[in-house]
Backbone bond lengths (Angstrom), bond angles and torsions (degrees), N, CA, C in turn:
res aa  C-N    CA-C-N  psi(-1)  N-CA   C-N-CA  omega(-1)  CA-C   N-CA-C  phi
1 X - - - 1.441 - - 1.505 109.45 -
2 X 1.318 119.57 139.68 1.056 121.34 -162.59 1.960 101.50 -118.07
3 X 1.663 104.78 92.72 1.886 109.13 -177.39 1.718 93.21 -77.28
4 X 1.367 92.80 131.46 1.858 115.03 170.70 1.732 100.82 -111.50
5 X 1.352 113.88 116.05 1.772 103.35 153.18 0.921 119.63 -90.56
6 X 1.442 101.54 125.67 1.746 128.18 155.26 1.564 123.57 -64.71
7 X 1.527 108.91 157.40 1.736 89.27 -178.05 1.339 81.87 -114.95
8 X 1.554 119.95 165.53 1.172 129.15 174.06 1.745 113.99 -135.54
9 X 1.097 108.94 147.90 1.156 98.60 -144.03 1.755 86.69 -114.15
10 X 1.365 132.02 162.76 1.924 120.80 -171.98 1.737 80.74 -124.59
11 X 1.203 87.04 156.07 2.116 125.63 169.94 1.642 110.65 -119.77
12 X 1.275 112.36 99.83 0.955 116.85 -175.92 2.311 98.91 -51.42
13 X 1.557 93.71 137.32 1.565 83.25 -163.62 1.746 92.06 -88.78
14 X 1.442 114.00 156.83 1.517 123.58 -168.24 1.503 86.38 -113.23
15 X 1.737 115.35 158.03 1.175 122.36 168.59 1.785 91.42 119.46
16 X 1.305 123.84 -121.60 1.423 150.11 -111.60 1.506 107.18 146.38
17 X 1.765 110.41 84.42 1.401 105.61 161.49 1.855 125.48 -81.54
18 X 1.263 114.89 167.17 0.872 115.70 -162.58 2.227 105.60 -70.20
19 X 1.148 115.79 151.09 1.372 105.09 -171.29 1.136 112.79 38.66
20 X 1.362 131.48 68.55 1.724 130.13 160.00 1.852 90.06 -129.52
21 X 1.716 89.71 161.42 1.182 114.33 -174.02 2.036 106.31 -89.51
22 X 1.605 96.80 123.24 1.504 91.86 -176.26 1.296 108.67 -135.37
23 X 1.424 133.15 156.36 1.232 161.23 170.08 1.978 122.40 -115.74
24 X 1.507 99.00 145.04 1.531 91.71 159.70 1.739 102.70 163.38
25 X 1.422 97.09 -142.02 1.164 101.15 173.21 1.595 115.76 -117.64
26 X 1.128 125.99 -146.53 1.757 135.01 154.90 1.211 112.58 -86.88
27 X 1.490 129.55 -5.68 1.636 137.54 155.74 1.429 114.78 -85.37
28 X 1.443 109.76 -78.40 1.358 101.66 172.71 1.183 114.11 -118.02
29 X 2.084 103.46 -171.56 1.541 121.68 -147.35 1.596 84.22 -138.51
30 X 1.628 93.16 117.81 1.597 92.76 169.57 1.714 110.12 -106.92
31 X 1.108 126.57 157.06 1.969 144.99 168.32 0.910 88.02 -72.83
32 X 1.245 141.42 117.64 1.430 127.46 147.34 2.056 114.75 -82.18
33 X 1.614 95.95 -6.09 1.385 82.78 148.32 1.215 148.68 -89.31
34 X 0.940 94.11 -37.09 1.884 108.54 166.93 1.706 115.72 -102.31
35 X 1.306 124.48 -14.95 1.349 118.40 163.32 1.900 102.38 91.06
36 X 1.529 124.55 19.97 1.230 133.83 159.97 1.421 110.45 -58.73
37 X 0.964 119.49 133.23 1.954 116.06 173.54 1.703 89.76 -116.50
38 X 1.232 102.53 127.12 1.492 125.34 163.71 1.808 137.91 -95.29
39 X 1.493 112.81 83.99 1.453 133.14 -173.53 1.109 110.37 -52.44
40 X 1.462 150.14 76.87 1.378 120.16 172.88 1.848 108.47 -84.39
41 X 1.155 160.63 138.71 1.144 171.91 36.71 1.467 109.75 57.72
42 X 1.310 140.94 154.38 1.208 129.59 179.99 1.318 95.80 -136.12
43 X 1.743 150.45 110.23 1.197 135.20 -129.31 1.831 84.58 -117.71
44 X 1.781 109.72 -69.80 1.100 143.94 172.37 1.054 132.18 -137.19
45 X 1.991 122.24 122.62 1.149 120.37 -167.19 1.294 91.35 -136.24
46 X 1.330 120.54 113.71 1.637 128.87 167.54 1.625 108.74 -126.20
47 X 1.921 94.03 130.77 1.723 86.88 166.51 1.617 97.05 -94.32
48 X 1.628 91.23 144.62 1.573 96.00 142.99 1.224 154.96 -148.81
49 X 0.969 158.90 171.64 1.709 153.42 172.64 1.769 94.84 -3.19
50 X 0.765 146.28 35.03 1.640 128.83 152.18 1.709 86.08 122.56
51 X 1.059 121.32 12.08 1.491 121.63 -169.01 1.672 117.50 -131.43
52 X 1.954 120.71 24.23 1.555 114.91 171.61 1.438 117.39 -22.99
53 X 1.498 93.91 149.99 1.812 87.36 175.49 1.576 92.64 -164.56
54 X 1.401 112.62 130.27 1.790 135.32 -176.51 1.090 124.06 -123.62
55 X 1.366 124.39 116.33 1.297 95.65 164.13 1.740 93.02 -145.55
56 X 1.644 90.75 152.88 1.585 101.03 -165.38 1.370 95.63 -129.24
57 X 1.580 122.82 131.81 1.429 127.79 141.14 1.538 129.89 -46.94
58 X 1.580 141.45 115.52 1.061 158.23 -173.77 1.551 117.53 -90.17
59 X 1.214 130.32 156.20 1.349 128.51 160.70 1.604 115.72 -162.56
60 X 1.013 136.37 123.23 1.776 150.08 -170.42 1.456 97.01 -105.05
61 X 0.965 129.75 109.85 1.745 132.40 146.38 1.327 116.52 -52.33
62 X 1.412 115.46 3.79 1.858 111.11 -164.92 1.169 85.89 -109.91
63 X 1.436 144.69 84.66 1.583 141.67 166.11 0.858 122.31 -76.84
64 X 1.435 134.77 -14.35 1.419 133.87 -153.39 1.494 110.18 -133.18
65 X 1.206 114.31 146.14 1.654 105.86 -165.91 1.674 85.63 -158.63
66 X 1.683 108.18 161.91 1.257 111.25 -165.86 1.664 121.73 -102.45
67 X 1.285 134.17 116.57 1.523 115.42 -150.22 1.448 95.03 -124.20
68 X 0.941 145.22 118.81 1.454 155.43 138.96 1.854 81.89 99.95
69 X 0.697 157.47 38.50 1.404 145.13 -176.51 1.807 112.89 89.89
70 X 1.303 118.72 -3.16 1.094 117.23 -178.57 1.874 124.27 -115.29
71 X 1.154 120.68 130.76 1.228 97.94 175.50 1.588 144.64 -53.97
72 X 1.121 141.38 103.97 1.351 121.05 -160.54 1.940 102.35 -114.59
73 X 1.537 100.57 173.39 1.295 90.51 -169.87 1.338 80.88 -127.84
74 X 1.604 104.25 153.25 1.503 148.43 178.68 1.396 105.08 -28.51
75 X 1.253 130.33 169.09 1.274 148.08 122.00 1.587 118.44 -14.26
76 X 0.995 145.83 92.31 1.510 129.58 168.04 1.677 123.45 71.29
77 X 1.564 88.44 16.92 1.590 99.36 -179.87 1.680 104.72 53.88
78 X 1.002 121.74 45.82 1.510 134.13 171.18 1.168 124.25 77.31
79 X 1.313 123.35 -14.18 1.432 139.03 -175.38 1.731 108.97 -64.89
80 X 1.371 112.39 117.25 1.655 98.87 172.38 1.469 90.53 -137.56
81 X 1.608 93.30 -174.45 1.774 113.60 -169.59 1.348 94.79 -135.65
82 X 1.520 124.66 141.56 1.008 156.32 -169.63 1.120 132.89 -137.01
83 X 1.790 120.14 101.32 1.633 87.03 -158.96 1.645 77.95 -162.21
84 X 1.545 114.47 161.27 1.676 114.33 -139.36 2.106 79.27 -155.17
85 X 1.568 101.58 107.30 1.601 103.59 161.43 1.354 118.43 -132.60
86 X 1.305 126.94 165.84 1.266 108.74 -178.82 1.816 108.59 -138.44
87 X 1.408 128.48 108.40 0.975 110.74 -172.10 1.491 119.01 -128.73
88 X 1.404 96.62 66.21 1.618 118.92 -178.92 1.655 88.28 -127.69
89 X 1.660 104.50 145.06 1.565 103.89 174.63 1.217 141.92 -102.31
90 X 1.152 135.42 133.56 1.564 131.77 -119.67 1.260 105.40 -108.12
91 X 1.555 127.30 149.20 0.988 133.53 -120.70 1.511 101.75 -88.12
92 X 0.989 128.21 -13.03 1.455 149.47 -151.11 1.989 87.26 -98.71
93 X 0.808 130.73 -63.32 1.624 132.43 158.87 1.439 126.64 -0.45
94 X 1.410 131.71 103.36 1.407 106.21 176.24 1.577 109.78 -92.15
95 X 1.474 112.45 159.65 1.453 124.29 175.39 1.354 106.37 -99.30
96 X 1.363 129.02 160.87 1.585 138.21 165.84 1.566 104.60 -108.34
């Protein structure tokens, strides 16, 4: 068998990983491993009749990640949208 090494290259991950150590305020969420600060935004939050619906503005300070040897930057310069609906009807509902 013939083993070849590959190099692999890491992306600092954006968000809130699972079991990591964090700091901040009631705005943002800092990594204290890697030093990412995490924006969530609160855009629209409505409950409703069997139908919640959210959606929050995002932002990652970690833009830059390393691609073939070069630095490249993120998706949208870190900015994402987040937003959670549900429009199937819930079980609690009666039908006629």
């Amino acid at each position: 068998m013939l083993a070849a090494p590959c190099t692999a290259s890491g992306q600092v991950q954006t968000g809130t990983p699972p079991f990591g150590s964090f700091s901040g305020g009631p705005f943002d969420t800092v990594n204290n491993a890697d030093l990412n600060v995490h924006f969530a935004v609160p855009i629209v939050n409505k409950a409703g009749g069997g139908l919640p619906f959210y959606y929050m503005l995002t932002y990652d300070s970690s833009i830059w990640y390393p691609s073939n040897g070069v630095w490249t930057p993120a998706a949208n310069w870190g900015w994402a949208a987040i937003s959670s609906g549900s429009t199937a009807a819930s079980d609690t509902m009666s039908t006629r």
